[in-house]
N, C-alpha and C positions, 0 to 999 in steps of 0.2 A: 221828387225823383220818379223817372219813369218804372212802371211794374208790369210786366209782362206774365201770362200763367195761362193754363189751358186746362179743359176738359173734357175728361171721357174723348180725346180728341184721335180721329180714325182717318188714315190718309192714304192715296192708293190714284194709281192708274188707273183707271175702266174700272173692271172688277177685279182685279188687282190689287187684294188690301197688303201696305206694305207696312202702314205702324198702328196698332191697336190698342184704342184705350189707355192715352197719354196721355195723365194728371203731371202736369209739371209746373211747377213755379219759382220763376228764374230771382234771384235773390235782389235788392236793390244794391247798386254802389259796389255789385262783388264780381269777381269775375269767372263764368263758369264756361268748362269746356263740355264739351259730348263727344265719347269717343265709342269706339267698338269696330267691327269688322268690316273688311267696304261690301256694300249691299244693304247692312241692315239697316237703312232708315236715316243717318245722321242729318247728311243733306239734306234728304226730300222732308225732315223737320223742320228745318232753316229755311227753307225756302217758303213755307207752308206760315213761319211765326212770321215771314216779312210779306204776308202776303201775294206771293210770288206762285205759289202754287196753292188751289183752294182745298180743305179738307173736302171728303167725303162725309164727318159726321162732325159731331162735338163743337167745343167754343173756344176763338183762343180772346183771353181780355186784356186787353193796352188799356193801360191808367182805370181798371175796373168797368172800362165801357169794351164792347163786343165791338170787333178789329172790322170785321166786314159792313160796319156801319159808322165810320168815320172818312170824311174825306181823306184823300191823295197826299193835298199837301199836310194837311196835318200829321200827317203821320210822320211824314217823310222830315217835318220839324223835330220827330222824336226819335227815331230808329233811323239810323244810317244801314246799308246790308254792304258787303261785298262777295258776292258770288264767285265760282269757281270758275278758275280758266275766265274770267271776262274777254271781250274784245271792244276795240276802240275803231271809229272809222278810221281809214288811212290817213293819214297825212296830218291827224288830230298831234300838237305838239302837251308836253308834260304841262303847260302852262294852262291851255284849253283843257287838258282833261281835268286837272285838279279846282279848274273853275268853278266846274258844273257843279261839286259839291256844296257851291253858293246857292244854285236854283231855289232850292225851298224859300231862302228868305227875302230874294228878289221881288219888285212893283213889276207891274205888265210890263215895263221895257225889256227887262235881262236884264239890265248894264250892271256894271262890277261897279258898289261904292267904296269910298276907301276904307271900309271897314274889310268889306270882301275881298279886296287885293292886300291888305295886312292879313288876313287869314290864307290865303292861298299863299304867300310869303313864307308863313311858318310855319303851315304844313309841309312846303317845297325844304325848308331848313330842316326839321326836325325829324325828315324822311330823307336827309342825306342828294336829293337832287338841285338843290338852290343851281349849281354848275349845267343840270341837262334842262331848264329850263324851256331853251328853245326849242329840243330836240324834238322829232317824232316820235311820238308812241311806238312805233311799229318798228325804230329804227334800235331802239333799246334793247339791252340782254334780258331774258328771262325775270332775273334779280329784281331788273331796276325797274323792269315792264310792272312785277308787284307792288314794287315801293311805292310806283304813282299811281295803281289804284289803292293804295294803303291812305297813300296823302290825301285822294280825293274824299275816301270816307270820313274820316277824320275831320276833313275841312266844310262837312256836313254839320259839323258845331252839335252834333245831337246827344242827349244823355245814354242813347243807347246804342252801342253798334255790335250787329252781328256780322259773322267774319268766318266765311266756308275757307277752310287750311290757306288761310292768312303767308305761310310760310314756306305753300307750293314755289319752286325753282332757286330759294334763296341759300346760299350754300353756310354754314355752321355759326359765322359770325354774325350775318345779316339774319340770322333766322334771330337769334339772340338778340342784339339789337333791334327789328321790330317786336317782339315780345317784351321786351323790358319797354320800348315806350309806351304799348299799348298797356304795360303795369305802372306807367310813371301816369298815364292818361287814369287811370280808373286812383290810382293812390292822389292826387293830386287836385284833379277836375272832380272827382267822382261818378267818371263814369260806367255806366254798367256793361259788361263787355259778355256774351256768349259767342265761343269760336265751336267751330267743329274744328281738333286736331288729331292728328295718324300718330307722333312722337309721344307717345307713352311720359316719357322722366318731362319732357316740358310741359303736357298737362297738367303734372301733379304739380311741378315747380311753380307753374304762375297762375293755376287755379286756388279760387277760396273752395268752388264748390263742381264736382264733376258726377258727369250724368254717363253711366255706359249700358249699353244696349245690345241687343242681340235680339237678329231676328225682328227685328222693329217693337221689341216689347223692351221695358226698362228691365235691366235685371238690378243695379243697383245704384244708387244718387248718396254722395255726402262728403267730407271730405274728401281730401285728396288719400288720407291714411286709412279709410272706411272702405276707398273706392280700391286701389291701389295693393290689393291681395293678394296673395296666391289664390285664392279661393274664386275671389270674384274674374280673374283675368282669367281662369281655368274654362269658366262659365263663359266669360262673352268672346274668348279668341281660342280656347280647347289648347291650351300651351300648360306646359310645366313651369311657372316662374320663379326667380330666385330675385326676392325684395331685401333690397337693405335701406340703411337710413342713408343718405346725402350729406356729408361731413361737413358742406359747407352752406344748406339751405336744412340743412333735419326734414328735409320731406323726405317721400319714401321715392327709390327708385331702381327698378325694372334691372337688373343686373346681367342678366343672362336668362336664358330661356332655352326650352326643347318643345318638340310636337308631341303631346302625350301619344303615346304608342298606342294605345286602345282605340283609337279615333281612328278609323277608316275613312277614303278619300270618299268614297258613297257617303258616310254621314255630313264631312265636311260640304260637299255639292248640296246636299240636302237643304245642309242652312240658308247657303247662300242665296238656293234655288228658291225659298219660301218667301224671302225678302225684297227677291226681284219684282 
């Protein structure tokens, strides 16, 4: 299985440090979220583990060798990424874009073999497009425009996929529905799955292991029951929460909340501003 981990890792714009001195090590076969406030870091760490964006200091290591010295395609055999808001050329159809997640294990031609179009098949099935097939990317609702870069990653075949809010534009059922397959993909295939998600009760719900942050520093990693406190949510979002158990999952989740009154809107710009 693939294993991903970092150290001492320091990442930033210009001089611009935005996450400092991140020892993290992503679990094999488990599925971890990163959450905390928008600005502090989450993204710009996901993009940073996919090699997408280069640190400023530190090490990140894929399968125990150092990520900046391993070729393209190999990587790209083992880490699928789906970034946020992607875009597709025009006129690119569901079918084309779910292809390309063949590319890693193609010869010099491209051409799709029938392995690659049975995989493109059942990611198009199991992300609910088999029907928009032919359609345009660009001609799809929000929802569905996700779903097929969801299929594409997926149809990457790789042990590990990271996934920036996986669940942007999809409305309560489809958010559900992609999250349970991405937990049927990690319970099933055993894949390793790290998302950045904003939905608090579904992090806890379909994470093994969740990492929150503030301000680009970790404030605390571990369970969802460890993570998932008044104490800790106080720290990385400055709110009042009211945690109970889930009658139908026993995880913990987020019930209601206020803005702690002590918190001035100066401290809050503060954070955000430090992060930026």
């Amino acid at each position: 299985m693939v294993s991903l981990s970092t150290e001492h890792l320091q990442i930033g714009y210009g001089e611009k440090i935005i996450v400092e001195n991140l020892n993290l090590s992503i679990n094999k076969g488990e599925i971890t979220t990163i959450i905390g406030a928008n600005g502090c870091g989450k993204s710009t760490i996901l993009k940073t583990l996919a090699r997408v964006h280069q640190a400023n200091a530190g090490v990140i290591y894929l399968d125990g060798k150092m990520i900046h010295k391993i070729p393209t395609k190999e990587i790209a055999k083992k880490m699928a990424v789906l970034p946020q808001s992607p875009e597709a050329p025009s006129g690119l159809t569901v079918y084309e874009l779910i292809s390309f997640g063949r590319a890693p294990h193609q010869g010099g031609f491209g051409r799709l073999s029938e392995k690659d179009r049975r995989v493109v098949d059942w990611a198009l099935e199991v992300t609910g497009l088999t029907s928009l097939a032919d359609y345009a990317v660009d001609a799809l609702s929000g929802g569905q425009r996700q779903r097929a870069w969801i299929a594409m990653a997926i149809a990457q075949e790789t042990e590990l996929l990271l996934l920036d809010e996986p669940t942007t534009y999809l409305d309560m059922a489809h958010q559900l529905e992609i999250l349970q397959l991405l937990e049927k993909l990690n319970k099933e295939e055993g894949r390793t799955i790290v998302m950045v998600i904003h939905d608090l009760n579904h992090a806890a719900r379909f994470s093994h292991h969740m990492v929150a942050l503030r301000g680009g520093k970790l404030v605390k990693e571990g369970s969802a029951e460890e993570v998932m406190t008044h104490e800790v949510l106080k720290k990385v979002f400055h709110i009042d929460a009211e945690i109970v158990k889930d009658p139908r999952t026993g995880k913990p989740v987020c019930l209601s909340y206020n803005l702690l009154k002590k918190e001035t809107q100066v401290e809050r710009q503060k954070a955000v501003s430090f992060s930026m």
